[in-house]
Every structure is written in structure tokens, then in C-alpha cells.
mmCIF file as gemmi writes it, N, C-alpha and C atoms, coordinates in Angstrom:
data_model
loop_
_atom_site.group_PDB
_atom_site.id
_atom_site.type_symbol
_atom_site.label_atom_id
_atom_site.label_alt_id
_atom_site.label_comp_id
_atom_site.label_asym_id
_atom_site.label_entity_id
_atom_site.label_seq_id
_atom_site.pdbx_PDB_ins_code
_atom_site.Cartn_x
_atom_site.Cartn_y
_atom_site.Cartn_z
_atom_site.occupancy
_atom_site.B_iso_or_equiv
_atom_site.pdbx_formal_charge
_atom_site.auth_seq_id
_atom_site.auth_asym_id
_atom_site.pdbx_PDB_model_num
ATOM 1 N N . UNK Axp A 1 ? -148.768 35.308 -23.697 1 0 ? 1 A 1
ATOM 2 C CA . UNK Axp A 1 ? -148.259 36.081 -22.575 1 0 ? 1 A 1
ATOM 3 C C . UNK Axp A 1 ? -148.231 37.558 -22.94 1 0 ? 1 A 1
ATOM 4 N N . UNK Axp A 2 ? -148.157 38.576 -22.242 1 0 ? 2 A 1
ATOM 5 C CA . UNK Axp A 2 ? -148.034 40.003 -21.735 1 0 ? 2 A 1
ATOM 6 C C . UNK Axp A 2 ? -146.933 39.947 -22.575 1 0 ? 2 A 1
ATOM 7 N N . UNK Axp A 3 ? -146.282 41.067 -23.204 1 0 ? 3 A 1
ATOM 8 C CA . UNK Axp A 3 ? -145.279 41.654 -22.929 1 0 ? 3 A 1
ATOM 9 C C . UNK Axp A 3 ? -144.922 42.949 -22.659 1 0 ? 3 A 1
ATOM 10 N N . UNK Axp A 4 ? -143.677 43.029 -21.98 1 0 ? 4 A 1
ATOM 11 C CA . UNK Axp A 4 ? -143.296 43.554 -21.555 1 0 ? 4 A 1
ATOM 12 C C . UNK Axp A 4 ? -143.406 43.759 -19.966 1 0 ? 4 A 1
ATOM 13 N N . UNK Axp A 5 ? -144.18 42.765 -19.524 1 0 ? 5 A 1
ATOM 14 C CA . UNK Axp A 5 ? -144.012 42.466 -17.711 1 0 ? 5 A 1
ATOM 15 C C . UNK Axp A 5 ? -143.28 41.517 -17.711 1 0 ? 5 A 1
ATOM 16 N N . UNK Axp A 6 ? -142.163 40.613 -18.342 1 0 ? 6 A 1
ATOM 17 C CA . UNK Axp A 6 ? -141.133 39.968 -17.394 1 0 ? 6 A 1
ATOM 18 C C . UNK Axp A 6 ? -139.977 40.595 -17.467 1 0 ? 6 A 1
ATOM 19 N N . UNK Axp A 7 ? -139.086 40.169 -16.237 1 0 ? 7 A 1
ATOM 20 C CA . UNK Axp A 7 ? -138.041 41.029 -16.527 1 0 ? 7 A 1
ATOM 21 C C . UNK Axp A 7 ? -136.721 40.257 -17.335 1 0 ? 7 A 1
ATOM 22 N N . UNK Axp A 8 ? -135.655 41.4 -17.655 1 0 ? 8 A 1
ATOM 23 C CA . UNK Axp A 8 ? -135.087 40.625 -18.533 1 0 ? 8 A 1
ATOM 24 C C . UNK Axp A 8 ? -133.657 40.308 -18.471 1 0 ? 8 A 1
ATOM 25 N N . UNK Axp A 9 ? -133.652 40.488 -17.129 1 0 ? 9 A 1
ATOM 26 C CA . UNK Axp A 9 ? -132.066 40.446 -16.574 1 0 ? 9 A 1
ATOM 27 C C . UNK Axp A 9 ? -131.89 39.144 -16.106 1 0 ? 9 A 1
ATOM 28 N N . UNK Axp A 10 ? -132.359 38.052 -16.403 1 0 ? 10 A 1
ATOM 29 C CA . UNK Axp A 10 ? -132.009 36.715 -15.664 1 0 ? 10 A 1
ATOM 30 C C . UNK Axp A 10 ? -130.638 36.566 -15.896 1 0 ? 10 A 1
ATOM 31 N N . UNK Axp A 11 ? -129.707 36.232 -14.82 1 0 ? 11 A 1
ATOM 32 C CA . UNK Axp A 11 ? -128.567 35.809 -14.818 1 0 ? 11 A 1
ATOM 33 C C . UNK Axp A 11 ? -128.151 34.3 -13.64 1 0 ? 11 A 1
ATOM 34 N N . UNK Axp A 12 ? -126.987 33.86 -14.232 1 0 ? 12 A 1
ATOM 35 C CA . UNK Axp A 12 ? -126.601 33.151 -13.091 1 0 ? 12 A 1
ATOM 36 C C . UNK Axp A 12 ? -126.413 33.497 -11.678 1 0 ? 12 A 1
ATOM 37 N N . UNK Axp A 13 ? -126.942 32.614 -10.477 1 0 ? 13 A 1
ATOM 38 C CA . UNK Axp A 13 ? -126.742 33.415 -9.192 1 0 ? 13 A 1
ATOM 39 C C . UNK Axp A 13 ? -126.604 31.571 -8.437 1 0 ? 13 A 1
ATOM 40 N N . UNK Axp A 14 ? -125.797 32.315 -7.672 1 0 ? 14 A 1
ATOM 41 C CA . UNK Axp A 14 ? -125.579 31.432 -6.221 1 0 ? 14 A 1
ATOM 42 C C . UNK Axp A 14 ? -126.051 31.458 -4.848 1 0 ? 14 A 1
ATOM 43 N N . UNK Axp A 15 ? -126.907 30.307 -5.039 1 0 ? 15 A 1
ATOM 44 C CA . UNK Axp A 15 ? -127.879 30.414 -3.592 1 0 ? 15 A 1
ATOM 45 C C . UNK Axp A 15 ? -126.919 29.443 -2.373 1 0 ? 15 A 1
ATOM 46 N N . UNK Axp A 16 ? -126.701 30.041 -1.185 1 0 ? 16 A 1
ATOM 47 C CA . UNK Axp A 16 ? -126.174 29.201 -0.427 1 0 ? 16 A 1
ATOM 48 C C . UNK Axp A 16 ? -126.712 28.923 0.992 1 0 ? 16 A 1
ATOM 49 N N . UNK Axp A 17 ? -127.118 27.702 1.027 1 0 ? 17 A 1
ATOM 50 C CA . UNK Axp A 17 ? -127.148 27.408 2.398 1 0 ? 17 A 1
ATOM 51 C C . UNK Axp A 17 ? -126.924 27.718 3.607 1 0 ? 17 A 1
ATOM 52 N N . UNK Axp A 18 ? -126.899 28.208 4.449 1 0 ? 18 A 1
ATOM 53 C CA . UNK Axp A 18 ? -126.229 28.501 5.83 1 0 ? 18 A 1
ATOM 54 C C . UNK Axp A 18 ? -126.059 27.4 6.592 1 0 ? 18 A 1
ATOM 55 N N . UNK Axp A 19 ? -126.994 26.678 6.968 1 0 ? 19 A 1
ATOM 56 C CA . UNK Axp A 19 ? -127.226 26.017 7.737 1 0 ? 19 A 1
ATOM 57 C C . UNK Axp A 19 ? -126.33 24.907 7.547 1 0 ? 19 A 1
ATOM 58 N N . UNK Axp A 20 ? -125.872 24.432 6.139 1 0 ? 20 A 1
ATOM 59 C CA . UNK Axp A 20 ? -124.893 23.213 5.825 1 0 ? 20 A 1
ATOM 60 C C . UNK Axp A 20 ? -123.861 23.569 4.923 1 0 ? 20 A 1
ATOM 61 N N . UNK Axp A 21 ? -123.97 25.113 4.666 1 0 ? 21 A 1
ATOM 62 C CA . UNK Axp A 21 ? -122.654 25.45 3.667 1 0 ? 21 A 1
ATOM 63 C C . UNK Axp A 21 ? -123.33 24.722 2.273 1 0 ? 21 A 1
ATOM 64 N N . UNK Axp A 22 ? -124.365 24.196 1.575 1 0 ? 22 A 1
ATOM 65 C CA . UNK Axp A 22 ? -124.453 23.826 0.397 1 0 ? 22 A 1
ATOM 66 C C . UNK Axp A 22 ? -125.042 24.919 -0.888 1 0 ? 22 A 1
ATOM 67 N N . UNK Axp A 23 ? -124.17 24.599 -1.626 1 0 ? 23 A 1
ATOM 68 C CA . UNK Axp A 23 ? -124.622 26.028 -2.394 1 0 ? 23 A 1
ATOM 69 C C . UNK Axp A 23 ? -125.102 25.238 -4.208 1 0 ? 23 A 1
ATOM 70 N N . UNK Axp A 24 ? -125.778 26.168 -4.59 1 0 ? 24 A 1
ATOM 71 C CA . UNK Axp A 24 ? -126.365 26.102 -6.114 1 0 ? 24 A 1
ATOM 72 C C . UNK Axp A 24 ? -126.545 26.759 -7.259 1 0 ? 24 A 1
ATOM 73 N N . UNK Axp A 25 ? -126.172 26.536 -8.646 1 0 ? 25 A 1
ATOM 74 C CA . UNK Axp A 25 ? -126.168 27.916 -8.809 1 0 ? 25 A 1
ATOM 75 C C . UNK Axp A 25 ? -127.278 27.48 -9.843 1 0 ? 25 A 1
ATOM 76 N N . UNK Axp A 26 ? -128.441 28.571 -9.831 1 0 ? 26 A 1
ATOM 77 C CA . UNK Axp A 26 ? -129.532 28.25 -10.707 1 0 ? 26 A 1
ATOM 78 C C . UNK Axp A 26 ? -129.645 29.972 -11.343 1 0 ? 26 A 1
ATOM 79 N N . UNK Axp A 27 ? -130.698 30.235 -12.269 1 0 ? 27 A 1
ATOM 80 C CA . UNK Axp A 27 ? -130.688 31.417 -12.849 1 0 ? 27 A 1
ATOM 81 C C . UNK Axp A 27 ? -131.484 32.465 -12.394 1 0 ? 27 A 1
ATOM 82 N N . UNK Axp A 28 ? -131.709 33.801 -12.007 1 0 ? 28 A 1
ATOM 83 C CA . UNK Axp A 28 ? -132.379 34.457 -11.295 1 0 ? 28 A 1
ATOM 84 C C . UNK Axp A 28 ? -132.137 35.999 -11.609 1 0 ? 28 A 1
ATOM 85 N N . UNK Axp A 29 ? -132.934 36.655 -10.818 1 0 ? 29 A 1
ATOM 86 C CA . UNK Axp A 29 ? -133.143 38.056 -11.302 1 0 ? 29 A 1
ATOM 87 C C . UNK Axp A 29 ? -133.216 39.026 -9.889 1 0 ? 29 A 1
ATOM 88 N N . UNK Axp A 30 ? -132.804 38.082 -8.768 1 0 ? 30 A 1
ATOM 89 C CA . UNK Axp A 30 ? -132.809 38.599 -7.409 1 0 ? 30 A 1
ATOM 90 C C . UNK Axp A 30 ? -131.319 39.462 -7.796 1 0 ? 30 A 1
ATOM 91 N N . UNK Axp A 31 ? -131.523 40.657 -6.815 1 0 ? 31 A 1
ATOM 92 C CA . UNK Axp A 31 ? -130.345 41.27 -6.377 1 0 ? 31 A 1
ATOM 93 C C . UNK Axp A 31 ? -129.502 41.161 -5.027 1 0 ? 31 A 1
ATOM 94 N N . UNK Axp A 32 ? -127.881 41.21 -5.505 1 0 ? 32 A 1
ATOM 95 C CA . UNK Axp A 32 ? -127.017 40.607 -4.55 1 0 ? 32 A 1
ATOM 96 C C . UNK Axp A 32 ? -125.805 41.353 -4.58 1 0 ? 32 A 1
ATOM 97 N N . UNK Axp A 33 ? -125.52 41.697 -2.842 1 0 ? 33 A 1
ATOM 98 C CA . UNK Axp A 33 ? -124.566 42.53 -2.537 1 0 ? 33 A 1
ATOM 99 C C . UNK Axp A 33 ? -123.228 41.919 -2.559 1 0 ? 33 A 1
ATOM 100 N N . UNK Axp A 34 ? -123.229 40.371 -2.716 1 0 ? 34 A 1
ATOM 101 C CA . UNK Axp A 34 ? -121.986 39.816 -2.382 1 0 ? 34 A 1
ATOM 102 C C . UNK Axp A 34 ? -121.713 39.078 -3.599 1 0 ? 34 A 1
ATOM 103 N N . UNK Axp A 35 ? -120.518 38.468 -3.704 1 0 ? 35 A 1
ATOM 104 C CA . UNK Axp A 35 ? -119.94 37.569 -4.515 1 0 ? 35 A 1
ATOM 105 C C . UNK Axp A 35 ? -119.641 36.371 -4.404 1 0 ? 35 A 1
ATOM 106 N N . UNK Axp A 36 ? -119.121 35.089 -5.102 1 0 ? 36 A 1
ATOM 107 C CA . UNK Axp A 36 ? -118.965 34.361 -4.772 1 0 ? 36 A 1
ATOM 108 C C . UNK Axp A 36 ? -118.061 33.86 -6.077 1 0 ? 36 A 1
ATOM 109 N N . UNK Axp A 37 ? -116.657 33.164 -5.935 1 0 ? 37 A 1
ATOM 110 C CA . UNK Axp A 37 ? -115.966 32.567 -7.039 1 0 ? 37 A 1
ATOM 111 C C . UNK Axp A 37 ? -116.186 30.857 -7.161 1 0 ? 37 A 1
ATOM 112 N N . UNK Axp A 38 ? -116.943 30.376 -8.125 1 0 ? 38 A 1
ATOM 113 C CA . UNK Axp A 38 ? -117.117 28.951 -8.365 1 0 ? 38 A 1
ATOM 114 C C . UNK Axp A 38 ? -115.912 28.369 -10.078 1 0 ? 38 A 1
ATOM 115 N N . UNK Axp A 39 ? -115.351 27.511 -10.114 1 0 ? 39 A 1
ATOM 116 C CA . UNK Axp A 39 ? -114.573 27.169 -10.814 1 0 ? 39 A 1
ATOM 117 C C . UNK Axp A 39 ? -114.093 28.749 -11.976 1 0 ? 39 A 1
ATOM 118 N N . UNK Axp A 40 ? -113.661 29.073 -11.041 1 0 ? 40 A 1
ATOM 119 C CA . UNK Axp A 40 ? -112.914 30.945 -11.999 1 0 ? 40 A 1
ATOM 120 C C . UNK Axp A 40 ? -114.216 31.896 -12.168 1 0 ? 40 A 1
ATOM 121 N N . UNK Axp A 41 ? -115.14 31.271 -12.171 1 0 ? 41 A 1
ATOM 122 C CA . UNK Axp A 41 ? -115.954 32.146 -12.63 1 0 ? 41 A 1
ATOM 123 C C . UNK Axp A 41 ? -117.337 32.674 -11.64 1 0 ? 41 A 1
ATOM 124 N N . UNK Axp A 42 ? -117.122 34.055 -11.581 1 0 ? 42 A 1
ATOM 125 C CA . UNK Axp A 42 ? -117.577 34.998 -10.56 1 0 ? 42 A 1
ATOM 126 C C . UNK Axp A 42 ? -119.481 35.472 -10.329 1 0 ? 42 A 1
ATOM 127 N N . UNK Axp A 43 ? -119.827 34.895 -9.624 1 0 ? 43 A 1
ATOM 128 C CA . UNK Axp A 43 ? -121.033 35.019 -9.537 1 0 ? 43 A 1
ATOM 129 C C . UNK Axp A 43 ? -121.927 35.527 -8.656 1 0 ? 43 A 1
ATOM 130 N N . UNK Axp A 44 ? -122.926 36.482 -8.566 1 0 ? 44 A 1
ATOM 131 C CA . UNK Axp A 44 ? -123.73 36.984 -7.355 1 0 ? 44 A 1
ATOM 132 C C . UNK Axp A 44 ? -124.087 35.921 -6.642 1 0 ? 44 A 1
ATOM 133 N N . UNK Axp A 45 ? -123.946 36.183 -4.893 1 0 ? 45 A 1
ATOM 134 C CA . UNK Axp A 45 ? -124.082 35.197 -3.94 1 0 ? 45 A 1
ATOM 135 C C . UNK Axp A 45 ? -125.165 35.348 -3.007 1 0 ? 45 A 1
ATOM 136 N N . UNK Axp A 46 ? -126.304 34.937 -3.047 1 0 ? 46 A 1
ATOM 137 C CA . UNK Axp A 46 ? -127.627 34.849 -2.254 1 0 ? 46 A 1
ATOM 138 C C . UNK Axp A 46 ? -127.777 33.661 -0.822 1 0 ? 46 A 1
ATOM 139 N N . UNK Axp A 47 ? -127.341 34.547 0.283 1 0 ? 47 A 1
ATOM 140 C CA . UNK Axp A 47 ? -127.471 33.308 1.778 1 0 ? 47 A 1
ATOM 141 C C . UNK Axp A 47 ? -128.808 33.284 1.916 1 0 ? 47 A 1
ATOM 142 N N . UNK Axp A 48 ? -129.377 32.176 1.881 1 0 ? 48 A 1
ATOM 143 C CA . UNK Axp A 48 ? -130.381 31.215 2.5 1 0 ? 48 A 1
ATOM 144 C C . UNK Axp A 48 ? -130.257 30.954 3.92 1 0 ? 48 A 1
ATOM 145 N N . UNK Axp A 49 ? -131.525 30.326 4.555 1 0 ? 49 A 1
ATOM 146 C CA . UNK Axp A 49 ? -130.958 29.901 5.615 1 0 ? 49 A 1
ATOM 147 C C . UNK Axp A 49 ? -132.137 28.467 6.044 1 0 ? 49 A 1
ATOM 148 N N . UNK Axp A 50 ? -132.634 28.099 4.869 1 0 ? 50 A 1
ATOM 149 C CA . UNK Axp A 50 ? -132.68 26.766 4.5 1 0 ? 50 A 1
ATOM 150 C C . UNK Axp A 50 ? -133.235 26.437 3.106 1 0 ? 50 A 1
ATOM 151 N N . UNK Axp A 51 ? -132.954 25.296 2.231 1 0 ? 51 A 1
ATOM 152 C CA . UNK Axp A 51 ? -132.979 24.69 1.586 1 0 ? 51 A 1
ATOM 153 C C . UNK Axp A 51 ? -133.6 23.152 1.448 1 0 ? 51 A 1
ATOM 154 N N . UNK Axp A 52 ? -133.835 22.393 0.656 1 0 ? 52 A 1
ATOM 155 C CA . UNK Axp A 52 ? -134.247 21.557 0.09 1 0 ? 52 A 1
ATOM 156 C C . UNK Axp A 52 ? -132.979 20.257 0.347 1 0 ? 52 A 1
ATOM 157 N N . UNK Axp A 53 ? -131.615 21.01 0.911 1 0 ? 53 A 1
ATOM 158 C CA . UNK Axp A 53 ? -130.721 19.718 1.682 1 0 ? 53 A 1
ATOM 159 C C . UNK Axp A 53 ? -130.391 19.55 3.045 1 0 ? 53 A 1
ATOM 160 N N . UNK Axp A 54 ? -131.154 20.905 3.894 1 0 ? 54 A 1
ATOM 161 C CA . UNK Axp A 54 ? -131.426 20.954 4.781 1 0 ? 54 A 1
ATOM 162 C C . UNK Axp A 54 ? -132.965 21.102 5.556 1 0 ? 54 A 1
ATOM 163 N N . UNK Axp A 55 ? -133.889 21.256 4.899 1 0 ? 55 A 1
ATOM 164 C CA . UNK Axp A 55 ? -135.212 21.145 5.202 1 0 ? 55 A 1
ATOM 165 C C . UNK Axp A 55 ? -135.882 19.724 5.556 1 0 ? 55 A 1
ATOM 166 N N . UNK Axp A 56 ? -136.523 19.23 6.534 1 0 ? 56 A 1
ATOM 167 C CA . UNK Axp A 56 ? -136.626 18.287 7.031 1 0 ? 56 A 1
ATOM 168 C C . UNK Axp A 56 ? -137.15 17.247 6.684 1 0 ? 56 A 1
ATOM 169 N N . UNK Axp A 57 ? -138.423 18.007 6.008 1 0 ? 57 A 1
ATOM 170 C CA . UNK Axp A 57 ? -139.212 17.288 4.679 1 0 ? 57 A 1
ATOM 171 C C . UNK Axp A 57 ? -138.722 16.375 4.006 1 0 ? 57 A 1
ATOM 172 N N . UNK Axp A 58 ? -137.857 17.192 3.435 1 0 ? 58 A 1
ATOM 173 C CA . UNK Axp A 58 ? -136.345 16.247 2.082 1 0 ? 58 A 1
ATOM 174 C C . UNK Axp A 58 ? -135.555 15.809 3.195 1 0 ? 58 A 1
ATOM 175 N N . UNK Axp A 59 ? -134.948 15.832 4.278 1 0 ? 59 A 1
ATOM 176 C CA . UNK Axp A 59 ? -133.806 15.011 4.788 1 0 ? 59 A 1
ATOM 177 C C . UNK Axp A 59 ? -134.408 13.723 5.862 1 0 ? 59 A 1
ATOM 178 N N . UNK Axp A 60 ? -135.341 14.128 6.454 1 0 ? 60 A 1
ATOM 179 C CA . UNK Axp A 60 ? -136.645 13.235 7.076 1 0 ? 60 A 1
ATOM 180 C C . UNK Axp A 60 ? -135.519 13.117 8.387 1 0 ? 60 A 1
ATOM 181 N N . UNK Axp A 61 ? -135.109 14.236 8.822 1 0 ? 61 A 1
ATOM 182 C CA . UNK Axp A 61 ? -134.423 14.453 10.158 1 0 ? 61 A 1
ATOM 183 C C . UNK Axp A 61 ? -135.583 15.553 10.428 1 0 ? 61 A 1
ATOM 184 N N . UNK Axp A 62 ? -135.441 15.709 11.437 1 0 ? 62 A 1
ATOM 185 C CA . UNK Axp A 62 ? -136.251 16.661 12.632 1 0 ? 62 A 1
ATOM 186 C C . UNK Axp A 62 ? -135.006 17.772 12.976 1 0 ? 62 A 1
ATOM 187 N N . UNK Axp A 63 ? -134.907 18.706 12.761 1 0 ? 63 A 1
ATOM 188 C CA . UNK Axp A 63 ? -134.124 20.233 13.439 1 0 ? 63 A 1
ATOM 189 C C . UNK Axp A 63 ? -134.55 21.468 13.641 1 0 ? 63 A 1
ATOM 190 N N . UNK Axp A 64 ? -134.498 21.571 14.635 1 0 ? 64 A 1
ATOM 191 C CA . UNK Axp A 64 ? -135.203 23.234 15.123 1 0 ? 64 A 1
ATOM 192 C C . UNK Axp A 64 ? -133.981 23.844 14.604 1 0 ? 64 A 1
ATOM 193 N N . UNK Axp A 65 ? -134.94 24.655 13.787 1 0 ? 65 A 1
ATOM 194 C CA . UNK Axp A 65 ? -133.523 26.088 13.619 1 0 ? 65 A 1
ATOM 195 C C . UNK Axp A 65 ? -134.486 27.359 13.595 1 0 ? 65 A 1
ATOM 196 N N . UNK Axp A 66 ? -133.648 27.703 14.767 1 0 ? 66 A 1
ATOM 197 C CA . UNK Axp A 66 ? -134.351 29.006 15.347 1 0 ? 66 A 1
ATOM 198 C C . UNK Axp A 66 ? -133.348 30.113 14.863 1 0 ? 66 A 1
ATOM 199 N N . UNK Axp A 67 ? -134.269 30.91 13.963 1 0 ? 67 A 1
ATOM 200 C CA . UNK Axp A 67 ? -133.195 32.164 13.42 1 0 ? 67 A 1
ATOM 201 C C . UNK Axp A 67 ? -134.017 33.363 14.416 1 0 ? 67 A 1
ATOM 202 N N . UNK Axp A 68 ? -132.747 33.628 14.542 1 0 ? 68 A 1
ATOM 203 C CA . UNK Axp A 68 ? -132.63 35.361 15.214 1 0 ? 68 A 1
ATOM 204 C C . UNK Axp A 68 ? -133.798 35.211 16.447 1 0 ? 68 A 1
ATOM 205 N N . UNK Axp A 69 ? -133.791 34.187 16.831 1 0 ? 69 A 1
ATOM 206 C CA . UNK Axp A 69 ? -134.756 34.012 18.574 1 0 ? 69 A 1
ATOM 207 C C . UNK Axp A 69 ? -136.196 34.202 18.208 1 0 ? 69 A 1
ATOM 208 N N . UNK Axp A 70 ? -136.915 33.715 17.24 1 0 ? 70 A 1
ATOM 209 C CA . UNK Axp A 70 ? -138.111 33.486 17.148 1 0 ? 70 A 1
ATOM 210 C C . UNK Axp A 70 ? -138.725 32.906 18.238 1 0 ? 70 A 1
ATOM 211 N N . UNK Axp A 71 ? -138.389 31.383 18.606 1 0 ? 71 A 1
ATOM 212 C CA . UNK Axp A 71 ? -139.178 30.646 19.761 1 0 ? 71 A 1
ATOM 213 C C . UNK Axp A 71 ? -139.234 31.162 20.801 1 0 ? 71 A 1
ATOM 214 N N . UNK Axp A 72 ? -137.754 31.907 21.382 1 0 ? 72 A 1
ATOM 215 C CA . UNK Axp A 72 ? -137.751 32.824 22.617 1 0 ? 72 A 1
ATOM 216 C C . UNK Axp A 72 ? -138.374 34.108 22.632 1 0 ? 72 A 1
ATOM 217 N N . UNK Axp A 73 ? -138.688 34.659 21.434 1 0 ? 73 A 1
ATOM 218 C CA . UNK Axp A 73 ? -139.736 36.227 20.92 1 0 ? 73 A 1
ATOM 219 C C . UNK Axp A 73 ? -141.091 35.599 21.562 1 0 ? 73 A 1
ATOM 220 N N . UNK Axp A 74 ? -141.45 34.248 20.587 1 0 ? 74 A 1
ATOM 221 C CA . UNK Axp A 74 ? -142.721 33.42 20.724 1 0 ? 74 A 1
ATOM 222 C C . UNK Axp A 74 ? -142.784 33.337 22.145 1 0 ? 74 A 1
ATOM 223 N N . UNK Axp A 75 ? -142.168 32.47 23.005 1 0 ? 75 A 1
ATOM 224 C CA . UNK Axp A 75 ? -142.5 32.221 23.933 1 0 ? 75 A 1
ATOM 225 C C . UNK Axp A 75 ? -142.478 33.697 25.227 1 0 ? 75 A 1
ATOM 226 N N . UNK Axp A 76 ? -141.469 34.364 25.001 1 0 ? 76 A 1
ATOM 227 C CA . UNK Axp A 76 ? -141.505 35.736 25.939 1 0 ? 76 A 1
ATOM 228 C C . UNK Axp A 76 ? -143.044 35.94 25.64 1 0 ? 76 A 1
ATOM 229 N N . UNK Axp A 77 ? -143.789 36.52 24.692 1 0 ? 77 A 1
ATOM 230 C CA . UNK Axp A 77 ? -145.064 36.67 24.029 1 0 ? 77 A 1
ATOM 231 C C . UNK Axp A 77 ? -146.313 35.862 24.439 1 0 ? 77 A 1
ATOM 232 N N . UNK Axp A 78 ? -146.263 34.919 24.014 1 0 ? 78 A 1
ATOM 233 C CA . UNK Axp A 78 ? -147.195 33.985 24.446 1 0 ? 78 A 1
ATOM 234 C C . UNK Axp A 78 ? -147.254 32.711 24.779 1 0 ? 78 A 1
ATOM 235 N N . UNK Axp A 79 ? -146.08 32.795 25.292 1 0 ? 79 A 1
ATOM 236 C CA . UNK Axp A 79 ? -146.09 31.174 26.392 1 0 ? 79 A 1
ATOM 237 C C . UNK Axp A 79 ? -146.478 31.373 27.487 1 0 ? 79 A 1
ATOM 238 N N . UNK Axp A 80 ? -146.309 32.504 28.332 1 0 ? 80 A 1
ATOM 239 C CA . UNK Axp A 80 ? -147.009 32.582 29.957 1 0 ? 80 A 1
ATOM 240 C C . UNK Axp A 80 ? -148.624 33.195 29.92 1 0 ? 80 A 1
ATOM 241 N N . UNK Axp A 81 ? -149.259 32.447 29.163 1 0 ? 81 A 1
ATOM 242 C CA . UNK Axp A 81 ? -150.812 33.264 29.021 1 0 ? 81 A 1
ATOM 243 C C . UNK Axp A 81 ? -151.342 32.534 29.746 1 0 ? 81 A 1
ATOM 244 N N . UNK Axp A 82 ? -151.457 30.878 30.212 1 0 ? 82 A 1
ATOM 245 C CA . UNK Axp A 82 ? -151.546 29.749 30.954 1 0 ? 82 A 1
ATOM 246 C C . UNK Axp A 82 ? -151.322 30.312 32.696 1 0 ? 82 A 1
ATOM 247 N N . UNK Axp A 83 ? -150.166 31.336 32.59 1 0 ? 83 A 1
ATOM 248 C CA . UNK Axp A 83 ? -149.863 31.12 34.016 1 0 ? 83 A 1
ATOM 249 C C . UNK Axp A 83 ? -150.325 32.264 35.308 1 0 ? 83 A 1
ATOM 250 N N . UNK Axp A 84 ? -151.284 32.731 34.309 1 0 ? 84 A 1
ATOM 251 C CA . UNK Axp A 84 ? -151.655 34.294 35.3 1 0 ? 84 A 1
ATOM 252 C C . UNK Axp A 84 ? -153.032 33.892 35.906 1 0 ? 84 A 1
């Protein structure tokens, strides 16, 4: 390997779910404005807004989750192209 291209700040971070409140804490080098307290001990907090316990794939449920009005952007856009 290279050195001196990885970086070297990996720390613990907390990724959390939105969609089901499930959170994880794995190691990372993303930056984070918020916090989060897990058994006393204080960790940067990263919102998701899906995951691997909510993604449909892994839960083999079907859910539209429409963030911030995509389908209604989509469809204002190009759903009435059919009707002119």
C-alpha cells in the first residue's frame, strides 16, 4: 500500500437509523456535528435514513420511504408527459 493516503483519525462513531431509531456503533473517519451518549460513554452521532434493519432487501418487507418529496418532485416532473 501507499503511504501516506489513508487517513488516520479512525474513531468510534454512531450511525443511527431514522426510520426505526436503530443505531450502531462501528469505526469511522466521517465528520459529525452531534453527539450521542451510549453506556457513559460519548460518541459522534451520524443520522441515516436507512440501513441494513430497515432496507427491504434484509427485512423482505416492501416500504416506500419517500425523503424530502422525491416521488412528488418525480412525478410533478415527469408523470404528466402521457397526458398532453
Amino acid at each position: 500500500m501507499k503511504s501516506g493516503i489513508h487517513p488516520e483519525n479512525y474513531r468510534p462513531v454512531v450511525f443511527k437509523d431514522m426510520s426505526n431509531d436503530d443505531t450502531f456503533i462501528t469505526r469511522s473517519t466521517i465528520s459529525a456535528k452531534e453527539t450521542i451518549e451510549i453506556d457513559g460513554v460519548t460518541y459522534p452521532l451520524v443520522k441515516i435514513e436507512i440501513s441494513n434493519t430497515s432496507h427491504p432487501f434484509y427485512t423482505g418487507k416492501q416500504k416506500l420511504v419517500d425523503t424530502a418529496g422525491r416521488v412528488d418532485k418525480f412525478m410533478n416532473r415527469y408523470g404528466n408527459r402521457n397526458k398532453k
